[in-house]
C-alpha positions, 0 to 999 in steps of 0.5 A: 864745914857748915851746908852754905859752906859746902853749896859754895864750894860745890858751885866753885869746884864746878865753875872752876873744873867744868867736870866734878866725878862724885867721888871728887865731891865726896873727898873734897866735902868729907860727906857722905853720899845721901848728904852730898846727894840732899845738897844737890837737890837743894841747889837744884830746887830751892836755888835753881842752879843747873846741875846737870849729870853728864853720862859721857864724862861721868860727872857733874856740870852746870848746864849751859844758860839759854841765851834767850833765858833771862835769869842768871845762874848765880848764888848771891849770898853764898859769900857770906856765912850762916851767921852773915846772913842772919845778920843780914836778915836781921838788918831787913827786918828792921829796916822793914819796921824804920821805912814804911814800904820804899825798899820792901818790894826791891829786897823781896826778891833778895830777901827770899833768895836769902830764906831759900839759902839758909833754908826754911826749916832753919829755926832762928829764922822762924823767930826773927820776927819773935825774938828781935821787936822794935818799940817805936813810941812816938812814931807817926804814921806815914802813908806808904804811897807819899813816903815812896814819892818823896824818897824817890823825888829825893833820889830822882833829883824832881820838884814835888808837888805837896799838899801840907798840913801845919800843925802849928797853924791848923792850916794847909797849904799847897807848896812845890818843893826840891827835896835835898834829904831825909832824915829819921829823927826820933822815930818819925820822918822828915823831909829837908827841902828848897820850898819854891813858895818861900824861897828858902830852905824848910824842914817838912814832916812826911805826916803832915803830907796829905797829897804828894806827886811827883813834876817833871822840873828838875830839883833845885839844887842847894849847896850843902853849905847853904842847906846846913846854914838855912837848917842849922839844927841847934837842938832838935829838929827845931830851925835856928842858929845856936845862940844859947847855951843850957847848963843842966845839973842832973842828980847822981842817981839819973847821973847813971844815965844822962852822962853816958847820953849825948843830947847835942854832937857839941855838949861838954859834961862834967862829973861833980865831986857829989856825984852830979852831973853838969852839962852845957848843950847848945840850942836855939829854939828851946821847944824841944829842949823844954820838953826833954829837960820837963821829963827828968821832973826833980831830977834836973835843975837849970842853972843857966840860961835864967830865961830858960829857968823861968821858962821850966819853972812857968810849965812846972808851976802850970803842970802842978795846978792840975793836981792843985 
């Protein structure tokens, strides 16, 4: 029996007795006195349950709570094990790298209770932060104080006030928006919204919010139906409806990996007799679509759209005139 184990049946041999002798610990624990008394000075110190020695029973008990007290004596957690927990602290240091700063402050008090519960001295949580790193190349930075705004609106069902900076123009521009959803898409933040000033639904990236503040007016609700139709995302993150179809033949050597990749949820591939590979992905707007093909150079060949042929081919040709 591991120590969480034990704290949990302590705490349950008193919930369920209301008076535990030591002797009854030390036979229902198979510890001996100086660990039984090392777990109760844990429970005491470090979770704050209120064992008590009643010299009239001679046992143990938990004290009552004040009724002005405004904590609960409880152990949250204590239903998962050692190896539970760690999980579960994993999971928060990740999520602390994914999300800049909405569920840091409201798992604070969760996250620490579960530090106490394992205990500090416990090495592997000495190297969480060492032992398991997120690279996230690529990602953009967004400002805290906005991502809380928008995720809070989101959730909150309020209009947003946004100040907006559109890379594509250079040129920013006030909007009110309703926002429907977010979403984590290549290690950067986007936000689906109803925009108020093009009547319709828009795809918006947290980075590019320079200003943001929350309005009184209840969100604009967009049917889900009419959200996935306005945002239908052929590929990528790019609007538009899924018109085209790429075939792309990769080498058997990067065939190893794109095969077991899954670019589109529609794509169908093949393996070739040669060992090549030949996939068929949906897509729209090619932007996104253009710049994945480009970085597998010679080891992916367009067969079909002869539009989009053209169009890798223009950008390879124009890549080699750097080097010419």
């Amino acid at each position: 029996m591991d120590r969480l184990e034990r704290f949990f049946k302590i705490r349950n041999l008193l919930a369920a007795r209301r008076h535990v002798t030591r002797d009854e610990f030390l036979q229902e624990l198979e510890v001996s006195e100086a660990t039984f008394k090392r777990d109760l000075e844990y429970l005491r110190d470090r979770l704050r349950q209120p064992v008590v020695w009643d010299p009239e029973q001679r046992a143990y008990t938990l004290a009552p709570v004040s009724r002005s007290g405004t904590e609960r004596f409880e152990l949250p957690g204590l239903w998962f094990s050692s190896a539970e927990i760690q999980s579960l602290l994993t999971v928060d240091h990740l999520l602390a790298d994914l999300e800049p700063g909405l569920l840091g402050e409201l798992l604070r008090p969760f996250r620490e209770r579960l530090r106490r519960i394992v205990g500090a001295g416990d090495h592997s949580l000495r190297e969480l932060g060492r032992r398991i790193l997120i690279r996230s190349i690529g990602a953009r930075f967004v400002a805290p104080r906005y991502f809380e705004l928008v995720a809070s609106g989101t959730l909150s069902r309020r209009r947003l006030h946004i100040d907006y900076f559109a890379r594509s123009t250079g040129q920013s521009e006030a909007r009110v928006v309703s926002p429907q959803r977010l979403v984590h898409y290549r290690n950067n933040w986007y936000l689906e919204a109803w925009c108020h000033l093009r009547n319709g639904p828009r795809l918006f990236a947290l980075d590019s919010i320079t200003q943001a503040r929350l309005l009184e007016e209840p969100a604009f609700e967009v049917a889900d139906e009419e959200l996935e139709a306005g945002l239908s995302i052929s590929y990528g993150i790019f609007l538009g409806s899924a018109t085209r179809r790429a075939v792309l033949r990769f080498t058997p050597e990067r065939a190893r990996w794109v095969s077991r990749e899954q670019w589109h949820p529609d794509q169908q591939g093949r393996l070739e007799a040669d060992g090549c590979y030949v996939v068929e992905i949906p897509y729209g707007d090619d932007r996104e679509l253009l710049l994945d093909i480009l970085r597998y150079g010679a080891d992916v060949k367009v067969l079909e759209p002869p539009e989009l042929r053209d169009r890798v081919r223009a950008e390879l040709l124009r890549a080699s005139q750097q080097y010419a």
